[in-house]
C-alpha positions in Angstrom: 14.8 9.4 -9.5 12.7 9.5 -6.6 10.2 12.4 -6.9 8.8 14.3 -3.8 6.8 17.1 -3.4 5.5 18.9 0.0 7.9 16.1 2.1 9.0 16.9 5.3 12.4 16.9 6.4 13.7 12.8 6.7 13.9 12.4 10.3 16.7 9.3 10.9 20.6 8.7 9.2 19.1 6.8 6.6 16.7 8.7 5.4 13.5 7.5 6.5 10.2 9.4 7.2 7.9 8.3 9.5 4.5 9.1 6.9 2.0 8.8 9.9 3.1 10.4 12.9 0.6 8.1 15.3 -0.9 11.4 16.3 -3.4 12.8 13.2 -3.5 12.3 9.7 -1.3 15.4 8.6 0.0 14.8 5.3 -3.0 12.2 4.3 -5.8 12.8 1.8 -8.7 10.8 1.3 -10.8 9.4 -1.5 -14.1 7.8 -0.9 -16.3 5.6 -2.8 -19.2 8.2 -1.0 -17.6 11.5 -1.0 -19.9 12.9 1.2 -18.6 10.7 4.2 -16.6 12.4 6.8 -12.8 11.2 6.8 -13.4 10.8 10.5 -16.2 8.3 10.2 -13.7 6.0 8.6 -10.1 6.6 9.9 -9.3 7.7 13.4 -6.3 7.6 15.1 -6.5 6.3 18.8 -3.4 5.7 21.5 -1.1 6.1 18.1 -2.8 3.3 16.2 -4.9 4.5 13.1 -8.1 2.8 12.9 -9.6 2.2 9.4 -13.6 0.8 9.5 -13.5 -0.6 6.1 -16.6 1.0 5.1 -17.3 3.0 2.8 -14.4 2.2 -0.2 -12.0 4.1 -0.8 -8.1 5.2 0.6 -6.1 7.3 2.7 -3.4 9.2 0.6 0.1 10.6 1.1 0.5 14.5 -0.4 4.3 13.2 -1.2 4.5 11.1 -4.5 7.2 8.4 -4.3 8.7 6.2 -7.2 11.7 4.1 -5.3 11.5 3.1 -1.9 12.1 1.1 1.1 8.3 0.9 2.9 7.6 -1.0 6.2 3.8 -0.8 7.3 2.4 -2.4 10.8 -1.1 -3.6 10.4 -3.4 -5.9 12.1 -7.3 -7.1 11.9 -9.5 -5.9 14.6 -9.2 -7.8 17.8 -12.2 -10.0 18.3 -13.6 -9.4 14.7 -13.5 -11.6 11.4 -10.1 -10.7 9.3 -11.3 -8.7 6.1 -9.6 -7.4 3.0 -7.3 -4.0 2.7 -4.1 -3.3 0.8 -1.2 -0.9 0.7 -1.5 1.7 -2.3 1.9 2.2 -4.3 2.4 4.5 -7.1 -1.2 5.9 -7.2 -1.7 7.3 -10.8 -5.4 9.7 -11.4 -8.1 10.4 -11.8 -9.2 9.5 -8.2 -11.8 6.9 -7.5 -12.1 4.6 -4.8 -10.0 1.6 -6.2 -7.4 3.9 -7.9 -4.8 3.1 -11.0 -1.9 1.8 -8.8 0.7 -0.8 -7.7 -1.2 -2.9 -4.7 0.2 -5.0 -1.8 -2.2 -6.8 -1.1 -3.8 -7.4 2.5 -6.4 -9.5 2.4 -6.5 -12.0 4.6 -5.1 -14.9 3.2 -3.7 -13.2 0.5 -1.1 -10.9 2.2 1.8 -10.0 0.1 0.2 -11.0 -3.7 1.4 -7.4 -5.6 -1.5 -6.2 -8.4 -1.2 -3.6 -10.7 -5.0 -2.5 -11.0 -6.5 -0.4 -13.6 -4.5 -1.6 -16.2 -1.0 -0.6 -14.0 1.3 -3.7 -15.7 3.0 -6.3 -14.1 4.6 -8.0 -17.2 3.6 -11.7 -18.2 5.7 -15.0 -18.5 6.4 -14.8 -14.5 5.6 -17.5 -12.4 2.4 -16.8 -10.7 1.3 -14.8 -12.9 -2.2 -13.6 -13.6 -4.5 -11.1 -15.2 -8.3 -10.4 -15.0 -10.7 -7.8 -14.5 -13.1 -6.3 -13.1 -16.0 -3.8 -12.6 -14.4 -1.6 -10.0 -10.6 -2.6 -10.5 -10.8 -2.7 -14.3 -7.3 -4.4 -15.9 -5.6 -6.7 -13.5 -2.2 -8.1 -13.7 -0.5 -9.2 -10.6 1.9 -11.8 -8.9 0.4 -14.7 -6.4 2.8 -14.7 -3.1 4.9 -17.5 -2.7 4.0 -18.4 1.1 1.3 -17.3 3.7 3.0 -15.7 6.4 0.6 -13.9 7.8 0.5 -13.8 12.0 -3.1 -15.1 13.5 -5.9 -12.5 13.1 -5.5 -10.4 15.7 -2.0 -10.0 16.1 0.5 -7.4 14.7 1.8 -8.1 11.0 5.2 -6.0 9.8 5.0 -5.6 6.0 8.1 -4.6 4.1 8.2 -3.5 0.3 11.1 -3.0 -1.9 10.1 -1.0 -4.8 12.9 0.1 -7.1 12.6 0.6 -11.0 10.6 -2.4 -12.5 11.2 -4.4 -9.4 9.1 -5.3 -6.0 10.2 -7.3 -3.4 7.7 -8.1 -0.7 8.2 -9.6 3.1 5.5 -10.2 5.4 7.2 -11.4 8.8 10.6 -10.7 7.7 9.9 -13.7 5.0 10.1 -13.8 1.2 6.8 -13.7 0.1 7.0 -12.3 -3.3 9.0 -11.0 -6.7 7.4 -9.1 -8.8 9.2 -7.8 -12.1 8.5 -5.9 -14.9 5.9 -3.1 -12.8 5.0 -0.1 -14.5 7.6 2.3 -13.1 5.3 5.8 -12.1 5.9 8.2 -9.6 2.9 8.8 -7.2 1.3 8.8 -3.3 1.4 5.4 -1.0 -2.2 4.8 0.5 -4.0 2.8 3.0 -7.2 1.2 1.7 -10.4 1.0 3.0 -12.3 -2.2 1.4 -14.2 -4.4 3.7 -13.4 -4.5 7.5 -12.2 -2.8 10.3 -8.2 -2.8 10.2 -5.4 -0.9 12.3 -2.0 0.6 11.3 0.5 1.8 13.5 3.6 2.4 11.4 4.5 3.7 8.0 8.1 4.7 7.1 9.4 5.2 4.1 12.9 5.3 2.7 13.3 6.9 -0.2 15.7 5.4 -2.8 17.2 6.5 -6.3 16.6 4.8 -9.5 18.9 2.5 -10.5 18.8 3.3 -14.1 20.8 6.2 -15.0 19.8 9.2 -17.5 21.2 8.5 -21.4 
């Protein structure tokens, strides 16, 4: 089942809790690559639109720990600045680090809506699309290559929605397919908001939490 601790009351019929407020960051942690940085010198929140600089690593958190859910994010690159790389944190697993042990949406410009399981977080083989790797600051890497680019024009306003349920992501950018991902390393943990590169806005992110479709033996 769904597993939640500290949440807040849901706040519409179905459900759904608005996890930034588009006032402050109540109900958000953060993890930097420096942990002597302020959070405030990397995430503001300004006219109900958080800011994230994109420097130094690392990710906003939610003190609520989600397995199953419906998750609909707002983002956009900085007016007037070159489109960067960010992602949205799923099922965020310790010890925390900067690029944590997680299920990732990916943001990056060009590369919206690819889901990764970093840190050796599985997303099983024989998919289409499929591939694995690693690296120095991700370690393991298995992920899922989107189907389509559907990204808007740097600048302008993206609407990202996840499906996460069990073993199974479904991604939309746009209200289009743009990915399938099966066989992800079912966890309970936070959503996050990363920090990785450039200067990117949010200005929604609800969640609707689901229950598992596989039922207790």
């Amino acid at each position: 089942m769904v597993l939640l601790t500290g949440c807040r009351a849901p706040q519409r019929g179905d459900g759904a809790m608005e996890l930034f407020n588009r006032r402050d960051l109540a109900g958000w942690v953060h993890v930097l690559e420096d942990p002597t940085t302020p959070k405030e010198s990397v995430w503001t929140v300004r006219e109900g639109i958080l800011i994230c600089q994109g420097k130094p690593m690392g990710f906003l958190q939610t003190t609520q720990r989600f397995t199953n859910f419906r998750l609909f994010v707002e983002y956009r690159w900085a007016p007037g600045k070159e489109p960067s790389n960010s992602g949205i944190l799923t099922r965020i697993q310790p010890p925390a680090r900067p690029l944590p042990r997680c299920i990732e949406v990916q943001l990056r410009h060009g590369n919206a809506g690819d889901v990764l399981g970093l840190q050796g977080m599985r997303i099983a083989a024989g998919q289409l699309r499929h591939f694995e790797g690693r690296s120095p600051v991700a370690g393991e890497i298995s992920g899922i290559r989107k189907l389509v680019d559907a990204e808007n024009p740097p600048g302008q306003w993206n609407r990202v929605e996840i499906l996460a349920r069990d073993d199974v992501y479904i991604v939309w950018v746009n209200g289009r397919l743009v990915n399938e991902a099966r066989g992800v390393t079912r966890a309970a943990g936070p959503i996050g908001l990363q920090s990785e590169g450039g200067e990117i806005h949010f200005r929604k992110v609800r969640l609707i939490p689901l229950p598992s479709k596989i039922q207790p033996g």
